[in-house]
C-alpha positions as CSV (number, residue, x, y, z in Angstrom):
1,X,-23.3,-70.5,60.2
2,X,-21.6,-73.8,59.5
3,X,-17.7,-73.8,58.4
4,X,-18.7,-75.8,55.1
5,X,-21.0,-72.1,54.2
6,X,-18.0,-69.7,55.4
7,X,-15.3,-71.4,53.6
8,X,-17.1,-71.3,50.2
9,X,-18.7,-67.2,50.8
10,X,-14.6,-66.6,51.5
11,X,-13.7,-68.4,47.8
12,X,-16.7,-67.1,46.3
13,X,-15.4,-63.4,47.8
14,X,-11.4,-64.0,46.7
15,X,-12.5,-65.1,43.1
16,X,-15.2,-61.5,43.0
17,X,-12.3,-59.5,44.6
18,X,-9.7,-61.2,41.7
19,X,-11.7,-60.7,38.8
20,X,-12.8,-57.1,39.8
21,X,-8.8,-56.4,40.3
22,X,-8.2,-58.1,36.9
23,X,-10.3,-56.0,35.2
24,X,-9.0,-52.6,37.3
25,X,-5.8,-53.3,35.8
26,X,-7.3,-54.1,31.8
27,X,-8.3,-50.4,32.2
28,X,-5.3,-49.2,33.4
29,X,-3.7,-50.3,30.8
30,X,-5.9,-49.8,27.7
31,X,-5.0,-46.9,25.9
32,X,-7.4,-43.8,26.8
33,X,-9.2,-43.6,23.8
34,X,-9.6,-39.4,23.9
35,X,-9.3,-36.9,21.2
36,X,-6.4,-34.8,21.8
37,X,-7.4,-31.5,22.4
38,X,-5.0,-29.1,19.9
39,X,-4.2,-25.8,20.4
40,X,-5.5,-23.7,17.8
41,X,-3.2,-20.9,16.7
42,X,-4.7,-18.0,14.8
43,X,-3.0,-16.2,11.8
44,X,-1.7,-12.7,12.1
45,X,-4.3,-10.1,10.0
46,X,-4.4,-7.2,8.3
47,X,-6.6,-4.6,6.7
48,X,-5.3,-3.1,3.3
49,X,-7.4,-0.2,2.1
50,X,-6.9,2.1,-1.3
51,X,-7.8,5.2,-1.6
52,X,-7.6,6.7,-5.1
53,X,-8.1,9.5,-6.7
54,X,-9.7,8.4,-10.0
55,X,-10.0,11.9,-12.1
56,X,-9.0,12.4,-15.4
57,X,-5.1,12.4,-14.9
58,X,-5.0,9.0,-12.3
59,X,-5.1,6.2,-15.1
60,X,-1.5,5.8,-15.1
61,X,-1.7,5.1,-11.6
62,X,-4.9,3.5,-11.0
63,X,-3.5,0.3,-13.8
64,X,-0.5,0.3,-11.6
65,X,-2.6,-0.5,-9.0
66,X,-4.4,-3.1,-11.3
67,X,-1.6,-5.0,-12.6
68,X,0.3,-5.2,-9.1
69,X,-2.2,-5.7,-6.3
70,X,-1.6,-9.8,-6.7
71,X,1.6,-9.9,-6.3
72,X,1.5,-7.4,-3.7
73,X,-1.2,-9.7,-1.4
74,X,0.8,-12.8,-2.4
75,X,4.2,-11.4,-1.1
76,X,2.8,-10.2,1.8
77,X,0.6,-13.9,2.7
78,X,4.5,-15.5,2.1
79,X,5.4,-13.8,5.4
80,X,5.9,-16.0,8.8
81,X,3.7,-16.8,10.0
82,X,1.5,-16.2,6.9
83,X,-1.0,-13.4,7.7
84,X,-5.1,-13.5,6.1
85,X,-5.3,-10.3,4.3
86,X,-8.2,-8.6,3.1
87,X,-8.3,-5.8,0.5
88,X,-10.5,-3.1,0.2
89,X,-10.9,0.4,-1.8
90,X,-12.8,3.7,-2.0
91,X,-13.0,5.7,-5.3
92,X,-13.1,9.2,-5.2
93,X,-13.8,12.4,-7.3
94,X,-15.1,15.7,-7.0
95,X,-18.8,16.9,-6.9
96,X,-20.1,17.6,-10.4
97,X,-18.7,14.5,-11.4
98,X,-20.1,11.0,-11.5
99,X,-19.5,10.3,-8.0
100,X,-18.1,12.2,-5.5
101,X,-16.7,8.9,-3.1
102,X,-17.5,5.0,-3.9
103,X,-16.5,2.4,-1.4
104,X,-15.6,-1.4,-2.4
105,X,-15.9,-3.6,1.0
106,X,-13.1,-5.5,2.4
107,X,-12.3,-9.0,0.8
108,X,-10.4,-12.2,0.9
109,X,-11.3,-12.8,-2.9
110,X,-8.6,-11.0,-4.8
111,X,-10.1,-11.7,-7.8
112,X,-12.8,-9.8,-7.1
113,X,-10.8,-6.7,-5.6
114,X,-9.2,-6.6,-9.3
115,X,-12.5,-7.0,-11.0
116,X,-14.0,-4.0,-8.6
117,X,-10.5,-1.5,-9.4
118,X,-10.5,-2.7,-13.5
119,X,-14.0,-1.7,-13.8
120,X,-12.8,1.9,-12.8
121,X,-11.7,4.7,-15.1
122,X,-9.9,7.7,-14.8
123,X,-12.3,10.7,-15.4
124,X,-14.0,14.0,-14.4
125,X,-12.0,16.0,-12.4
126,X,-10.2,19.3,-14.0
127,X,-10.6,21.9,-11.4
128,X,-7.4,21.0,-9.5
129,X,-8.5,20.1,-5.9
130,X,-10.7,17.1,-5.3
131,X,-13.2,15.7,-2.6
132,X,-10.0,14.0,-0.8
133,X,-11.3,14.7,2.6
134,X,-14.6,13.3,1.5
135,X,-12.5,10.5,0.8
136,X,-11.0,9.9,3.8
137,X,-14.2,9.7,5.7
138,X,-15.9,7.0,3.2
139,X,-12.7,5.1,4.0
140,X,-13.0,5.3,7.4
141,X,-16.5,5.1,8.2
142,X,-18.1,3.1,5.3
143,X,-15.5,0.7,5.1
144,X,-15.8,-2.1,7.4
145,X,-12.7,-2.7,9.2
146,X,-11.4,-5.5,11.9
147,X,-12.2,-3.8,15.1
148,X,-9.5,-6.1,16.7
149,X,-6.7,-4.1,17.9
150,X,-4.8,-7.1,16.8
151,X,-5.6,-6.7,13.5
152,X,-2.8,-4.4,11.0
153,X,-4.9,-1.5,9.6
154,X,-3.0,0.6,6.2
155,X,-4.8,3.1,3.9
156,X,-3.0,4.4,0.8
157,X,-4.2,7.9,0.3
158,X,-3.1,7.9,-3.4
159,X,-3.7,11.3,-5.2
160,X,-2.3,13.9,-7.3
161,X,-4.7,17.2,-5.9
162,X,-5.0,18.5,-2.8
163,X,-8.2,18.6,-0.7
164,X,-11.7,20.6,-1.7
165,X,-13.6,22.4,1.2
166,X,-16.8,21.1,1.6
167,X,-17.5,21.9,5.3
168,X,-15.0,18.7,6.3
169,X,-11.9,18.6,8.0
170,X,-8.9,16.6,6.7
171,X,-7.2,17.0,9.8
172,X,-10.4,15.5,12.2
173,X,-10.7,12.6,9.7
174,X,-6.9,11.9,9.9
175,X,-7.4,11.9,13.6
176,X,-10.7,9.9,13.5
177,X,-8.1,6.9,11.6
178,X,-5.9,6.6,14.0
179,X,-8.4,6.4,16.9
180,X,-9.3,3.5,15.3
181,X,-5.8,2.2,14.6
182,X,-5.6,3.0,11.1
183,X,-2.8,4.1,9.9
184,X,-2.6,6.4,6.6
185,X,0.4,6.5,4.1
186,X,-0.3,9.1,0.9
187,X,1.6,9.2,-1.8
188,X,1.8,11.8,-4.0
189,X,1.4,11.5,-7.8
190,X,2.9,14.0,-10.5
191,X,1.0,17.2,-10.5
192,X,0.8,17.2,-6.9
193,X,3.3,19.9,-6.3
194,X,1.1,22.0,-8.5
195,X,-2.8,22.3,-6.6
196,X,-2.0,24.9,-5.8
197,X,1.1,25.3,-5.5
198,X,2.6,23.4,-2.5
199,X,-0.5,23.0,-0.8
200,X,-1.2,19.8,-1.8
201,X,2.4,18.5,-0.4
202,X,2.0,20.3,2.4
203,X,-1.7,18.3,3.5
204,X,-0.2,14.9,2.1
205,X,2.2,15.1,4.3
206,X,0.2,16.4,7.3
207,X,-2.3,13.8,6.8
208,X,0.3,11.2,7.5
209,X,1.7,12.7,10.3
210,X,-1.4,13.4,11.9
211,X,-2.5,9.2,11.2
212,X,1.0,8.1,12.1
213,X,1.9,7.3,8.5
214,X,4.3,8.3,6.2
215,X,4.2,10.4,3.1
216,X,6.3,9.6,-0.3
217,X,6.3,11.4,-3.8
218,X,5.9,8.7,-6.4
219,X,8.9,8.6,-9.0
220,X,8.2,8.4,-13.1
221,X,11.3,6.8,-15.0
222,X,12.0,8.6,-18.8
223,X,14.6,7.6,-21.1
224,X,16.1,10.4,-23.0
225,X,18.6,10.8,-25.4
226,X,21.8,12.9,-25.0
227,X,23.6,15.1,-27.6
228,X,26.4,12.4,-28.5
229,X,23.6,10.1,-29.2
230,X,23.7,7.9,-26.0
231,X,20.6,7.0,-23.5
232,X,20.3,8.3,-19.9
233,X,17.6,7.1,-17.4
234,X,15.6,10.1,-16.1
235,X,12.9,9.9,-12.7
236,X,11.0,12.8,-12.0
237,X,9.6,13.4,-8.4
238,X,7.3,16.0,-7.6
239,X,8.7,18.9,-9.3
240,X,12.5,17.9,-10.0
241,X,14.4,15.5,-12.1
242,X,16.8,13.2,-11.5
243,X,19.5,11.6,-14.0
244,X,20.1,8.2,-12.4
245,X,23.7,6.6,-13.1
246,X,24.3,4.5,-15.5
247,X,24.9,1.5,-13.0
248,X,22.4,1.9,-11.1
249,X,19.2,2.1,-14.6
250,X,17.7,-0.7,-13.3
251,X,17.5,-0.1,-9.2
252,X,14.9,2.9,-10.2
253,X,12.2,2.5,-8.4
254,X,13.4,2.5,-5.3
255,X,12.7,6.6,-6.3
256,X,14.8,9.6,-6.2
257,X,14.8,9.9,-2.7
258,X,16.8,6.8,-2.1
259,X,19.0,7.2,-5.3
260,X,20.0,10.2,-4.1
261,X,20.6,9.3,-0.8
262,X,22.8,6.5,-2.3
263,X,24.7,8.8,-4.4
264,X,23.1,6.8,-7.4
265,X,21.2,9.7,-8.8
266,X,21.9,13.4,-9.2
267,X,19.8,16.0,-9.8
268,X,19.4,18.1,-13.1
269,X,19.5,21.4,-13.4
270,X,16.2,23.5,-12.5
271,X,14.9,26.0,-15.1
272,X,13.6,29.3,-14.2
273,X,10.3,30.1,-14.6
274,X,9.3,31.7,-18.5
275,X,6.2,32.5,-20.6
276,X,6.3,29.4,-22.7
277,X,7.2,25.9,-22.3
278,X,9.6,25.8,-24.8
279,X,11.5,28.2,-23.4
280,X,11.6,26.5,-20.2
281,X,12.7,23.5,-21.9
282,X,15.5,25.3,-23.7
283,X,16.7,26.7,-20.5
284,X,16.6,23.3,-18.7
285,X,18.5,22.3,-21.6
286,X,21.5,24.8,-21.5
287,X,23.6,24.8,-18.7
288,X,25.4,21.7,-19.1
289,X,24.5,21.2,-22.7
290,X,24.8,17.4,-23.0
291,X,20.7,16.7,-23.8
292,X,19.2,17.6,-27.3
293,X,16.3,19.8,-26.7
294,X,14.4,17.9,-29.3
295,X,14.4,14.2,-27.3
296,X,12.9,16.5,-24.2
297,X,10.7,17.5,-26.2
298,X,9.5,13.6,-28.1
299,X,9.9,11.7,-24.6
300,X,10.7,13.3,-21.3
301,X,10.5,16.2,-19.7
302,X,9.2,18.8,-21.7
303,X,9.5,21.8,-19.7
304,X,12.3,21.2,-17.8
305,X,13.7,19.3,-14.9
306,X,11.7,21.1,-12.6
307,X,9.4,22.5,-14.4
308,X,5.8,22.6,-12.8
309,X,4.1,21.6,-16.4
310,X,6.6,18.7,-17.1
311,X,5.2,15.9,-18.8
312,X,5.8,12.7,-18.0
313,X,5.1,8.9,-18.8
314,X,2.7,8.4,-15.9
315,X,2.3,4.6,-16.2
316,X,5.8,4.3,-15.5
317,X,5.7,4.8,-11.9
318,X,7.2,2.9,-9.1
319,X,3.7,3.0,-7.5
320,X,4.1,-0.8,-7.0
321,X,7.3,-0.7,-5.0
322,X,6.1,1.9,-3.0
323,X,3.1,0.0,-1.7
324,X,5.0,-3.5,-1.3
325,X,8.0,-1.6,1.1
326,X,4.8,0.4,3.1
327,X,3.2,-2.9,3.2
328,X,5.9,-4.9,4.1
329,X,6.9,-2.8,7.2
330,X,3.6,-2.4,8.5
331,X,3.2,-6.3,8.7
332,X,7.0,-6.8,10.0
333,X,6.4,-4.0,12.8
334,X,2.6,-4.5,13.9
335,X,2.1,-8.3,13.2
336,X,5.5,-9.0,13.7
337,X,6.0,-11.3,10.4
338,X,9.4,-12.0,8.5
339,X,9.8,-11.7,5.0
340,X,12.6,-12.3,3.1
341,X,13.4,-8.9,1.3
């Protein structure tokens, strides 16, 4: 090859070679033009069933339920991090009556959970215990919960009879919740105390235990009058009354169990048991003489601080605070969220 062809193939080679490295470099230095992959951090959830008696005597608390269950999904979604919450329900009466059990499925759409509970009515019923084991197993089974283990699970067992045998066990369907990571709270309504007797207490109770829950009487507030013409706050919970001090009227619903436990409440004399109401009244009445019988008789608790057959008020109950604190503690303890209390 002649020197004239070499020298040129050797510029035409360093001018290839530059151009090539100019380029390498442009690349290097040009932005990568890459979406950036994000990690994607799911929300904390929870499952929040009811399940309600919804005979005759239950309107007081089924309304509670009504009026509250928005501000109770909208304190718990405040948590952080803010959890999804969906809210579910099964009705439940007794056989004979309209329905026996009637299941609303889980939803996101609170709207519609209010919808599904004010279209219920408190009816049937009347033969003290009710198809609550029935009820538990429709909550269970034909609700469809979050199989996650991740996932909080709390039914509200809210009732005010004890359980009706139908061939059932309460105490395999309390088990059967757990297995599946549900946890059961009851709470016991007025009148519980009385079907029959302490029996339905006693199950209430068990049935939390059993589907590591907790179980808590609900608390009515009554106003009544004394004999020097002043006002005292009153709760009743299950089947004892509670005159709450004067400084403490307005921290009611915490209930009687916690007023007491404060020193904030005190209890009121029990009175024996008699023939009639009145009478039980008057006794109630007598021992420290400071309440007129006739304002037990007009508002609060006719037939005696612990009177089974004391009527109360029932749709002033501190159902609503008992749900938010349950609520609350599940989400802090399983889900680990914060609230400000």
């Amino acid at each position: 090859m002649k020197p004239r062809s070499i020298g040129t193939l050797a510029a035409v080679t360093f001018l290839l070679t530059t151009a090539a490295g100019v380029q390498l470099c442009a690349k290097e230095s040009e932005p990568e033009d890459r979406p950036v992959s994000q990690k994607v951090v799911k929300r904390p959830r929870m499952d929040l069933a009811f399940c309600i008696d919804t005979t005759g005597s239950m309107q007081g608390e089924i309304d509670m339920v009504k009026e509250k269950v928005k501000e109770l999904v909208a304190k718990l979604a405040s948590g952080k991090p803010a959890p999804d919450i969906r809210v579910g329900m099964v009705a439940f009466r007794d056989k004979g009556d309209k329905y026996v059990t009637r299941a609303y499925q889980f939803t996101e759409d609170i709207d519609k959970f209010v919808a599904d509970i004010s279209s219920l009515s408190a009816d049937g019923g009347g033969d003290s215990p009710e198809a609550v084991t029935e009820a538990l197993k429709a909550s269970v089974e034909e609700l469809e919960w979050d199989d996650s283990k991740k996932t909080a699970k709390l039914l509200f067992l809210i009732g005010d009879a004890g359980p009706k045998s139908y061939g059932l066990s309460w105490q395999d369907e309390s088990r059967a919740a757990i297995a599946r990571g549900i946890q059961i709270n009851t709470i016991g309504c007025d009148g519980l105390t009385s079907f029959p007797q302490t029996q339905g207490v006693d199950v209430f109770k068990e049935i939390a235990r059993l589907a590591d829950g907790r179980f808590e009487q609900l608390s009515y507030r009554q106003e009544v009058a004394r004999a020097d013409g002043s006002r005292s706050v009153i709760v009743k919970s299950g089947d004892r009354a509670y005159e709450v001090s004067s400084t403490a009227a307005g921290e009611w619903k915490k209930g009687a169990a916690r007023l007491m436990a404060a020193g904030k409440a005190s209890p009121l004399p029990a009175a024996p048991a008699m023939a009639s109401r009145r009478a039980k009244m008057s006794a109630f009445a007598a021992p420290s003489g400071s309440y007129a019988a006739g304002a037990m008789l007009e508002g609060a608790l006719a037939g005696g601080g612990a009177g089974a057959g004391a009527s109360v008020d029932r749709r002033v109950n501190n159902l609503d605070s008992v749900l938010l604190d349950a609520a609350l503690d599940k989400a802090e303890s399983s889900l680990k969220v914060k609230y400000e209390r």
